[in-house]
C-alpha positions as CSV (number, residue, x, y, z in Angstrom):
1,X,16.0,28.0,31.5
2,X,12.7,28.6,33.7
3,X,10.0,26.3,34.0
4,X,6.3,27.6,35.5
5,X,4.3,25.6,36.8
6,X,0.7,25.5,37.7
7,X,0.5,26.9,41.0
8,X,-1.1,24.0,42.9
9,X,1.4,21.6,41.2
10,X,4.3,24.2,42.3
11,X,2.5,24.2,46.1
12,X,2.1,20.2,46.1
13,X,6.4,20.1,45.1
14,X,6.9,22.8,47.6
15,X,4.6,20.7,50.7
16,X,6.5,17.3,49.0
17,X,9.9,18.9,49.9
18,X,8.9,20.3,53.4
19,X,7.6,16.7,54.3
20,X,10.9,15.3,54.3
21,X,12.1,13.5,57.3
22,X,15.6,12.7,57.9
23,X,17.4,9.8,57.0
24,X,17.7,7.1,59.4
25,X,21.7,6.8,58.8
26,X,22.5,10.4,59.0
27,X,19.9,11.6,60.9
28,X,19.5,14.8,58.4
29,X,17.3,15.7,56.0
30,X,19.4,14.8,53.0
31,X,19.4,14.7,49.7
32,X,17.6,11.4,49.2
33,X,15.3,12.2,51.6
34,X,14.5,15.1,49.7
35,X,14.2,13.0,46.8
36,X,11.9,10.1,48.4
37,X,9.9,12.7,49.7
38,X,9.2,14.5,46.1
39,X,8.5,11.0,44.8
40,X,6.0,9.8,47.6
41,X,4.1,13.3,47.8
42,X,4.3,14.8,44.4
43,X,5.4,11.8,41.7
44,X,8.3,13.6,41.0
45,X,11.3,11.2,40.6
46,X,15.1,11.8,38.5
47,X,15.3,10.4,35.2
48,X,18.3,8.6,36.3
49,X,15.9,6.0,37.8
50,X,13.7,5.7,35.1
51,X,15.0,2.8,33.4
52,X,15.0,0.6,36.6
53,X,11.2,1.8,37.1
54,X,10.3,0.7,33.3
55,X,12.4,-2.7,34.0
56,X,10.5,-3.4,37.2
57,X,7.1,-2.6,35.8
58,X,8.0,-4.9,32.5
59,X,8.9,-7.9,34.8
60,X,5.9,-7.5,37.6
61,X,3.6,-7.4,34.2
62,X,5.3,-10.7,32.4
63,X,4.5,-12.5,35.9
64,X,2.1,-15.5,36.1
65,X,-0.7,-14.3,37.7
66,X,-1.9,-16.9,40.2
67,X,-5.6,-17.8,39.3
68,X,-8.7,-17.2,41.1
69,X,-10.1,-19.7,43.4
């Protein structure tokens, strides 16, 4: 199955990729460097993280917020 893309969304993925640096542990540009890259650049992240995103952003929302002084 193909999937097009708006070209500027298709160029910011591409420039997202090509930032990558390498790991620190491996010293490569691996595949979770690939994947922090698309994340930080383009907002693209695997659905196999989704559910710890949503359970992160319920709990930093049911936080006190400390008042103003």
């Amino acid at each position: 199955m193909s999937t097009y893309l708006p070209a500027p969304v298709f160029a910011a993925i591409v420039a997202a990729a090509l930032a990558a640096k390498p790991s620190p542990f491996s010293g490569t540009v691996d595949e979770d460097s690939i994947i922090i890259a698309l994340g930080e650049h383009a907002d693209v992240w695997p659905d196999t993280i989704r559910a710890d995103v949503e359970a992160a952003e319920r709990a930093a929302t049911a936080l006190p917020r400390p008042e103003a002084a």
